[in-house]
N, C-alpha and C positions, 0 to 999 in steps of 0.2 A: 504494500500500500504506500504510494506517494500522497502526500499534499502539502501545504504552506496553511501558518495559521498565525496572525498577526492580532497580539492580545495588547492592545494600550494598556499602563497601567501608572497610575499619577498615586503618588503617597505624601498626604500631606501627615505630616508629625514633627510633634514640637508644644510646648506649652501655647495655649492658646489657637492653634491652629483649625479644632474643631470647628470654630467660631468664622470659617475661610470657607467654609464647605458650599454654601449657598451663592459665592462668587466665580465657585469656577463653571468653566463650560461644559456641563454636564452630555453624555452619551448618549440618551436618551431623555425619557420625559416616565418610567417607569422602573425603580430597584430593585432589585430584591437585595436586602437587608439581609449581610451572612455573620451571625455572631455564635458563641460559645453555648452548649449546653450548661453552663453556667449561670449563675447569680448575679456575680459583679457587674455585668454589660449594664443592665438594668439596675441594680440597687445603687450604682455611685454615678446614673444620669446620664447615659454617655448613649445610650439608645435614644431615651426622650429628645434628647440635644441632638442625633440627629435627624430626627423624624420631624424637627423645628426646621434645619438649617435645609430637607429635603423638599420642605413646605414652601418655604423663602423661597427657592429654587423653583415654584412651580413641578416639581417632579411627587407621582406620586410612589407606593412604597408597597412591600408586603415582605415579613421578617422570617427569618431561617436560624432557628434559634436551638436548634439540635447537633451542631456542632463539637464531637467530640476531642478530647488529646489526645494528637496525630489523629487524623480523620483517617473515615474508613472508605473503604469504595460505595455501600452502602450511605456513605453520607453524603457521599458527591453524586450518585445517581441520586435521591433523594432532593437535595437542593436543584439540582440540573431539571428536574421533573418538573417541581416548584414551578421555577421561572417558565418554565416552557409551560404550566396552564394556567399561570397567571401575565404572561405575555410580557414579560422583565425585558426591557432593553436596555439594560447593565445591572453588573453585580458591583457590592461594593461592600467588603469584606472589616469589619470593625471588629480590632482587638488587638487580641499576639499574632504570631506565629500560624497556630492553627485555624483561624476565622481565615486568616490572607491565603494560606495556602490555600483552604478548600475552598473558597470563592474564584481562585485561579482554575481549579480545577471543573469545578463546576462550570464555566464561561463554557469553557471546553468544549463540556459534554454539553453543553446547549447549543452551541455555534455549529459542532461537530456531530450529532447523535450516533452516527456510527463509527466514531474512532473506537479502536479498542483502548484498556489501560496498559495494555502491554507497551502498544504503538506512542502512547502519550509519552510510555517511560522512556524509550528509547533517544539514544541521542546522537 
């Protein structure tokens, strides 16, 4: 299997920078929101904040919040499903490590539906 797959990807981080989100020029006009099967996302306001700065933006939202440490392939089919019945024209991955990564991987598998994860891993 050949193909080409060009994945933009803008990181804003930094103190205060959440607060930037509604300024940039967003991908679309619909997210899906990829955060942790955790707590924190939500109890220290960092989802509220930005489902504000998504608002600002005009863009509207539906959140992915099953997210586990090191995601599973089940979690990226899972999100990739998501977006593709809720019509997401970008992801946007909030957190550590593992929100960014499965949000990468999920784009993927929505842009791509039949790549395999072999073919993904490959390099």
């Amino acid at each position: 299997m050949n193909f080409d797959y060009y994945i933009p990807t803008c990181i804003l981080f930094g103190a205060g920078r959440l607060n930037d989100l509604h300024k940039q020029k967003l991908p679309g006009k619909k997210a899906l929101v990829v955060i942790s099967n955790g707590k924190s996302t939500r109890a220290n306001g960092y989802l509220a904040r930005v489902e504000k700065e998504l608002e600002l933006a005009g863009a509207a939202h539906v959140v992915f919040d099953k997210v586990q440490p090191n995601p599973t392939k089940d979690n990226v089919m899972e999100g990739a499903a998501l977006a593709r019945a809720e019509a997401c024209d970008f992801v946007l991955g909030l957190g550590g490590g593992s929100p960014i990564d499965a949000a990468k991987a999920m784009w993927i598998k929505y842009e791509y539906p039949d790549i395999t994860f072999e073919d993904m891993c490959k390099v």
